[in-house]
C-alpha positions as CSV (number, residue, x, y, z in Angstrom):
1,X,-68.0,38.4,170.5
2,X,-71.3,36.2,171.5
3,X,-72.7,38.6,169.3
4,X,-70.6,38.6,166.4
5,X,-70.8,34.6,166.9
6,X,-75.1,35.0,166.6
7,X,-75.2,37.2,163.6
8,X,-72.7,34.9,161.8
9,X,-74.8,31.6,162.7
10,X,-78.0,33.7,161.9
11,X,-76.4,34.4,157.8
12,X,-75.3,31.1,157.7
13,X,-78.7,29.7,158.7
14,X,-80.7,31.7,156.6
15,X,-78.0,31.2,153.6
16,X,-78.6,27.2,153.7
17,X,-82.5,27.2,154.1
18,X,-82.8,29.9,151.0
19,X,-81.4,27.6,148.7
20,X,-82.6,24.2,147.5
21,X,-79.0,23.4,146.0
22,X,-77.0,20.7,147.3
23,X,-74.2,21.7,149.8
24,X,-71.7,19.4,149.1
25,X,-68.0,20.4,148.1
26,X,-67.5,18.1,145.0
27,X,-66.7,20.3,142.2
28,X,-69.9,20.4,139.7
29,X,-69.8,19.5,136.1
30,X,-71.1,21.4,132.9
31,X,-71.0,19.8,129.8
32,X,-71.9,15.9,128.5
33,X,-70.9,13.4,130.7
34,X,-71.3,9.0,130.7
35,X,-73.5,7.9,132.8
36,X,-70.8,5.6,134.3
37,X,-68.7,8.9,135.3
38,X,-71.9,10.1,136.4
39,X,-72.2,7.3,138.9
40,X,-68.7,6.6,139.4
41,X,-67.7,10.0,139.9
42,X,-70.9,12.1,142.0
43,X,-71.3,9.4,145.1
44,X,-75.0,11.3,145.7
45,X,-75.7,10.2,142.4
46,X,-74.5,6.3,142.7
47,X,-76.2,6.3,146.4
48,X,-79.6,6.8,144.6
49,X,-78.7,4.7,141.3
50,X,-77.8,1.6,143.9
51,X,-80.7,2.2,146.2
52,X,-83.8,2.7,143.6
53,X,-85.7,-0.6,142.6
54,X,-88.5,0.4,140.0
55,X,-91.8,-0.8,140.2
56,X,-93.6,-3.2,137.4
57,X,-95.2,-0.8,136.5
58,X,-92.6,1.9,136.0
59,X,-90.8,-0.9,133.9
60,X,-93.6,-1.8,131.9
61,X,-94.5,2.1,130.9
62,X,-90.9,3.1,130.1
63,X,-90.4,0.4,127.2
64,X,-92.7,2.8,125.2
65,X,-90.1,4.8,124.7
66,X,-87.9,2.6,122.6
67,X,-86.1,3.8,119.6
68,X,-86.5,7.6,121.4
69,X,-83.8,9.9,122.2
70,X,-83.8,11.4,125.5
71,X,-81.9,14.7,126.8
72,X,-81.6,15.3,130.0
73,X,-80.5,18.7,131.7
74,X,-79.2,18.7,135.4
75,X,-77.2,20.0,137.8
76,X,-74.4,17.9,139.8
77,X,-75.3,20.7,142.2
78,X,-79.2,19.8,142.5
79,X,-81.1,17.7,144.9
80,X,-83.5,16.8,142.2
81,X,-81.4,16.4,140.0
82,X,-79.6,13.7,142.3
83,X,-83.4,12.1,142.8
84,X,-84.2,12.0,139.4
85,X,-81.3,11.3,137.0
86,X,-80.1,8.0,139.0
87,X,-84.0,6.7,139.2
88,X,-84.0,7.5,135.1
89,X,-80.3,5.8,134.5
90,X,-81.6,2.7,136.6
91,X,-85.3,2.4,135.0
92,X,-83.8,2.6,131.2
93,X,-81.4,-0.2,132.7
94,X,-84.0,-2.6,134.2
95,X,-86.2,-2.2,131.5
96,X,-83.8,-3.0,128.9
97,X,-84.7,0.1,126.6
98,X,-82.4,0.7,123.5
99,X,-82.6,4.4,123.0
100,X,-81.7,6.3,119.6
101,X,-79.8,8.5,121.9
102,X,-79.6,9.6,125.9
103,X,-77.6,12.7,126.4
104,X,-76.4,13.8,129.9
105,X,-75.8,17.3,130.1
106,X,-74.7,19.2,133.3
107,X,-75.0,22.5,133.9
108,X,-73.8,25.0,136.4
109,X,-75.6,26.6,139.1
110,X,-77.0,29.8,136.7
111,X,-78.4,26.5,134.2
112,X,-75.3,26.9,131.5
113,X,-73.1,24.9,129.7
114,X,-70.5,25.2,127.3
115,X,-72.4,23.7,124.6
116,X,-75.3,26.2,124.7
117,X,-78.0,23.1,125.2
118,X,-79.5,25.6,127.9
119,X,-80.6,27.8,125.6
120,X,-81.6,25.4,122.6
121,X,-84.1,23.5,125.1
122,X,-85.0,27.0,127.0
123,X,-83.8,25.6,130.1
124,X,-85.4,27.0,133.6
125,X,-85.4,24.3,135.7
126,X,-82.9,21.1,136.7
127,X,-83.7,18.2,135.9
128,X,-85.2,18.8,133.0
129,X,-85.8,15.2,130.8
130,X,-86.9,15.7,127.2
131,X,-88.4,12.9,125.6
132,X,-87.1,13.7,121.8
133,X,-88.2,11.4,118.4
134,X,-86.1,12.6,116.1
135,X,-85.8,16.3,116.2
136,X,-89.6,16.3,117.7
137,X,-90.0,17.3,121.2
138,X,-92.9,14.7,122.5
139,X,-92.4,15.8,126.1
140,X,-90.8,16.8,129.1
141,X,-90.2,16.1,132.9
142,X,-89.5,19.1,135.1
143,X,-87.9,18.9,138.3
144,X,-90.0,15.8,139.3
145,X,-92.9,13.5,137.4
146,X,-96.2,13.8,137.9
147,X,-97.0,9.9,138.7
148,X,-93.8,8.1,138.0
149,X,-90.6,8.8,135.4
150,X,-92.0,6.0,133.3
151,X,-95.0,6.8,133.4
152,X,-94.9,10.0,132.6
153,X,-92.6,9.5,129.9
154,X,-94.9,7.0,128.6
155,X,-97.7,9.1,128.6
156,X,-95.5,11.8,125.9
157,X,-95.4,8.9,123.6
158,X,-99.5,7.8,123.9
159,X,-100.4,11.8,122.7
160,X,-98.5,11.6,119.7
């Protein structure tokens, strides 16, 4: 039986440490979803949302993007997914932006959805933020920014 009991705790370990998705039991979401259900209904999600303050300069950078669509592709399932999406949501809020569009698109652990976004923006990695002007890619943020969301985003808008 102590045996048994050390191979079991052994799978389980090694189960938990291979993966970098979130363990918690709430169900996850595919498809487009508010961000107010996304922070009223994924408590991960509103932790971060509530807790973030953006800097100055994150504030200042972001307001290039005015008048831009962004879509962003995450899992509900996703540590950086729960990092990111919040910090994004919040920034766009401080900083007053008016977007053309923002699009919240879930997707289940194998990075699907029933509206086959996935595929259209070649998905591979959650989150994935695409800075869009019009039908125009400028840009995207994978998994994590480089120097800051706003920056980054602001730096898609400088190379055009």
């Amino acid at each position: 039986m102590k045996t048994f009991f050390m191979a079991f705790v052994l799978v389980v370990s090694m189960g938990c440490s291979a993966t970098n998705e979130h363990t918690d039991v709430t169900k996850d979401f595919t498809g487009v979803i508010s961000t107010e259900a996304l922070i009223a209904e994924y408590p991960q999600f509103q932790s971060v949302y509530e807790s973030y303050e953006p800097t100055e300069a994150e504030i200042t950078a972001i307001k290039s993007i005015e008048g831009k669509s962004i879509m962003v592709l995450f899992g509900t399932w996703c540590h950086d997914s729960e990092r990111e999406v919040p910090r994004l949501l919040k920034l766009l809020e401080r900083a007053g932006v008016t977007l053309k569009s923002l699009s919240l698109v879930g997707v289940d652990r194998n990075k699907q959805e029933p509206g086959n976004r996935h595929s259209q923006f070649e998905l591979r990695y959650t989150p994935t933020i695409i800075l869009l002007d019009g039908n125009k890619e400028l840009g995207r943020v994978i998994e994590r920014p480089q120097v800051s969301l706003g920056e980054d985003l602001q730096v898609f808008v400088s190379l055009q």
